[in-house]
N, C-alpha and C positions, 0 to 999 in steps of 0.2 A: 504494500500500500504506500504511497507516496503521501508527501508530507500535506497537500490539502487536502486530499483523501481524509486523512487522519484527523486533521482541524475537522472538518467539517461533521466525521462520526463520531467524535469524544464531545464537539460542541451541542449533540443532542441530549447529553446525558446529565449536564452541567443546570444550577439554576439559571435557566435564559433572562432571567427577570435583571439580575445585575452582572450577567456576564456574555449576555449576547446583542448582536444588535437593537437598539429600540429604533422606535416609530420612523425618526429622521433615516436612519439608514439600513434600515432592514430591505428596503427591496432595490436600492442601489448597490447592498454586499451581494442580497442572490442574482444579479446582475450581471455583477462580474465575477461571479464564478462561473457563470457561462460562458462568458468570452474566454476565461481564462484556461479553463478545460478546453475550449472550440477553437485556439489560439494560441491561449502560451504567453509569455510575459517577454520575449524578445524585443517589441514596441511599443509595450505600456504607455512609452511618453510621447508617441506618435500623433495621428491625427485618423489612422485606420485600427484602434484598436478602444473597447469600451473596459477594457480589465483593469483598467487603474481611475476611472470617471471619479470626479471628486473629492480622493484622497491623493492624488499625486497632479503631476502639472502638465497633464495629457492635453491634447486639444479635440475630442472626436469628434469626426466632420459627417460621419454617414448616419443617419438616426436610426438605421437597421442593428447597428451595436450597439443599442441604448433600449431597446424593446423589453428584452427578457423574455421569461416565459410567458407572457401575455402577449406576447407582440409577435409568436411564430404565427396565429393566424394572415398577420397584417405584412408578414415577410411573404406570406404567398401571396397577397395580391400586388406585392412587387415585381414577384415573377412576372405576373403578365406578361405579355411583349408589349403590347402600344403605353401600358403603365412601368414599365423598367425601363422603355429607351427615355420616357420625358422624365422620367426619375434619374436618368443618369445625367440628365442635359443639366441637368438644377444643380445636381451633386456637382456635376464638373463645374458649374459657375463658383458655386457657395466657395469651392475650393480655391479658387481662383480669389475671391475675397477674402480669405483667410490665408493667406498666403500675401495676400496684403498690407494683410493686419499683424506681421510677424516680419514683414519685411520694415515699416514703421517703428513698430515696436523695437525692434532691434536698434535700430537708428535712433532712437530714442534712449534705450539705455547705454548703448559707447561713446554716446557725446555729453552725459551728464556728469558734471564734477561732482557728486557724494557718490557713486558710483566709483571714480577712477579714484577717488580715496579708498575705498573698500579693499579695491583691487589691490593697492599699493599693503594696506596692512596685515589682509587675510590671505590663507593659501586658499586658493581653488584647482582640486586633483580633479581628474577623469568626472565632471560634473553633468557632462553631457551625454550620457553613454544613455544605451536604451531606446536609441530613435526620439532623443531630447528635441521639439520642433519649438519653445521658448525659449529663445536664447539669442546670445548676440556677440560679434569678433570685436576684442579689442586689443590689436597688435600681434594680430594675426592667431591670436589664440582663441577658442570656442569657451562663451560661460554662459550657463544655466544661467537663464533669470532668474526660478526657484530661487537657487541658490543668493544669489546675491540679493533678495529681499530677506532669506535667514540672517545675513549676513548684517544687514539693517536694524535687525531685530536682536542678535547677539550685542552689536554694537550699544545702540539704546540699553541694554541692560547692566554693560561691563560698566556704566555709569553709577549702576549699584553693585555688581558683584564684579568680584575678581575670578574671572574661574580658572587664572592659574593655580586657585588654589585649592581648586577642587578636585580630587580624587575618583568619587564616584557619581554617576547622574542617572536619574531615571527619568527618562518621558513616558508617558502616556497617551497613547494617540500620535503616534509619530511620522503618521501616514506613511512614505513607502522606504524609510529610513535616511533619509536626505538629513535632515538635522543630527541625528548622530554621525551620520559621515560625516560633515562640516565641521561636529563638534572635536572630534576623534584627531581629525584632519589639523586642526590650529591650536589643540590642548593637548598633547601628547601626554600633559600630566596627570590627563583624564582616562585613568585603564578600565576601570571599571563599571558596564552600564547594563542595564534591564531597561529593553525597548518595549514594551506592550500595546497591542491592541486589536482590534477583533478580526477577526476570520470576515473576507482572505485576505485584509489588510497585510496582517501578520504575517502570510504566505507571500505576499508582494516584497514587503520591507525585509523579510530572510534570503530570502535570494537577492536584494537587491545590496544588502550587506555583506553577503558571504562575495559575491562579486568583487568587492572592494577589501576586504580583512580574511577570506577565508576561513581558515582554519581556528581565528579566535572567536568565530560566532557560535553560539551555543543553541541550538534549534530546539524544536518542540519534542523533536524525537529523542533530545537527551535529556530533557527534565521530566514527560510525560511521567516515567516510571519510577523519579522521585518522591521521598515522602516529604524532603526538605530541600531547597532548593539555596544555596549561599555561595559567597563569591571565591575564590580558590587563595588562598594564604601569601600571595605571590604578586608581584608586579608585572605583569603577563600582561596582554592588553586581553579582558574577557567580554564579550556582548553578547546577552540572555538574552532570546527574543522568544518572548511567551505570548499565549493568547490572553487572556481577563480572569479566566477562572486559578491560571496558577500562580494568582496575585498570594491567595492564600498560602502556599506553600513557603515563600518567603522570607527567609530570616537572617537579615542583615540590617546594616545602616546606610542613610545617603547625604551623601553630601549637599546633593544639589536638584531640586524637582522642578523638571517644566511641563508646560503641557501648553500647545498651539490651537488655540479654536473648537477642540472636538467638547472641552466639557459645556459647550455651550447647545450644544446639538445633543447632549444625553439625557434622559432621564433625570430628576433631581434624585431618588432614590437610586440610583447607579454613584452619582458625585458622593455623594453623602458613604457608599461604602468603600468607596475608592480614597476618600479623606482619612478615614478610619485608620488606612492600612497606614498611608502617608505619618501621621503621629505615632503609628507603631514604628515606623522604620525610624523614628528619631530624624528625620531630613533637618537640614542646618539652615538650607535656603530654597525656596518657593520663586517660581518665575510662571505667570500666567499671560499668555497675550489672546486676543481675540478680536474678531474685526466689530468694526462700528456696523450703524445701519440695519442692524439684526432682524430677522422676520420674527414677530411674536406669534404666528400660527405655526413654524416650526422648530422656534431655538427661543433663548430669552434673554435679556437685558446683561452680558459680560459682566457689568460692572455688578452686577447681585451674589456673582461666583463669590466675593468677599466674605456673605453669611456663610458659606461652606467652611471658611474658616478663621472664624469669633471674629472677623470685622478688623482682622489686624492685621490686613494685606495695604500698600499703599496703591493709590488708583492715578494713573499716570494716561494721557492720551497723549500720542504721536503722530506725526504724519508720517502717511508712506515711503516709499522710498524718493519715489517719482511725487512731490509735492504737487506737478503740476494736474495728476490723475484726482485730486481729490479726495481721495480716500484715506479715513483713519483711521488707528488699529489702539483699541485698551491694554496697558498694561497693565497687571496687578502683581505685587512684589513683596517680598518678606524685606526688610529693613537689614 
């Protein structure tokens, strides 16, 4: 059985209530486990594949990888012939404007100076890999935009923490491991981390880790059959990547807790058991970010995450990377 295989049969047996998808993404993870099965993770970050929609910084163009299993009926009246050929004509335009919108984009972020500051302070390795199509050359090198908005957002927080002085870090919801690579990448002094989050996120971010660290990533397949699950005695670089339920098994301490946008899109009964563990591990320092703008019929107000914990997080708004986009992102921060 192979490693989503696996996720996915252990994940029925598990309480779903706080350790499987809720409402927001339960039917964008069954989603992409179809593409991912019917596909494969070679393109994730493509613009022809729907296995990374949402958690990673994919662009998909075709809305036939975006159906799911409700949308096999509506893929055969694609087939058609006289509804496939006008379907293909749309498709090839759309693509043609998105392809626009990337050739812009690009242009946009190698000609901005907080950008070409980034570049000068932070390492960016192999950022692009994966059939990466956001991204942009500067000086003849390829860099993820992902990437260099984490890198905005690392920044913004070494204003409060040092994390050369941090040792271990947990994130939760790490979408396809992009943030622990960046972090791994410019904190060497950081060996030790447990990435979490739910099936096939988790099956996305282990291979997209193991691609980049190998043999110091620690899969599902070597903790499932633990009854304790802790960091090895050693200076070693180690990366746990579990699914939700083997938050329990757990027993260590952390240096440093982030977590990017997802607990705002969970259940509050999910946050509230995930906080729980968080005071148990002793963590030193607390880093929460989340965008502005929030839908309250599917997520809720970032800045509320604070009651999660006693109101003693500080609340910080920043602008994005690109100021001139508009967009702001909340931070919340242990002191």
């Amino acid at each position: 059985m192979n490693l989503l295989d696996q996720l996915i049969k252990d994940e029925k047996k598990i309480n779903r209530k706080l350790y499987s998808s809720g409402p927001y993404w339960s039917y964008k993870n069954l989603k992409s486990i179809i593409e991912i099965k019917k596909k494969g993770i070679s393109n994730f970050r493509g613009i022809n594949s729907g296995a990374g929609t949402s958690f990673t910084d994919s662009l998909p163009c075709d809305i036939r990888n975006e159906l799911g299993n409700k949308g096999r009926l509506i893929k055969g009246f694609f087939s058609l012939p006289i509804v496939r050929k006008i379907f293909n004509l749309q498709l090839s335009q759309t693509t043609g404007y998105l392809y626009s919108y990337l050739n812009i984009l690009s242009l946009i972020y190698s000609d901005n100076e907080k950008v070409k500051k980034l570049l000068q302070k932070y390492k960016f390795q192999n950022t692009t890999e994966f059939d990466c199509v956001k991204k942009f050359t500067y000086k003849k090198k390829e860099y993820s935009i992902h990437y260099l908005e984490m890198a905005n957002r690392i920044e913004n927080l070494s204003a409060k923490f040092n994390f050369l002085n941090s040792k271990s870090f947990f994130e939760i919801g790490g979408g396809f491991g992009a943030n622990v690579h960046f972090m791994i990448t410019n904190f060497p002094n950081i060996k030790k981390i447990i990435y979490l989050d739910i099936v096939p996120n988790i099956f996305v971010g282990t291979k997209y880790l193991k691609k980049h660290f190998g043999e110091s990533v620690v899969d599902y397949f070597d903790t499932r059959s633990l009854t304790e699950i802790k960091f090895k005695d050693n200076d070693d670089l180690e990366i746990i990547c579990i699914p939700p339920w083997e938050i329990e098994k757990l027993n260590l301490k952390i240096d440093h807790f982030h977590n990017a946008s997802s607990f705002v899109e969970m259940p509050k009964e999910v946050i509230k058991n995930y906080c729980k563990f968080i005071k148990k591990f002793q963590v030193k320092e607390i880093s929460l970010v989340s965008y502005d703008n929030h839908d309250e019929q599917t997520t809720f107000n970032p800045k509320s995450l604070n009651n999660f914990f006693d109101n003693e997080l500080n609340v910080i708004t920043h602008d994005s990377l690109i100021k001139e986009f508009k967009k702001k992102e909340i931070y919340l921060h242990s002191n």
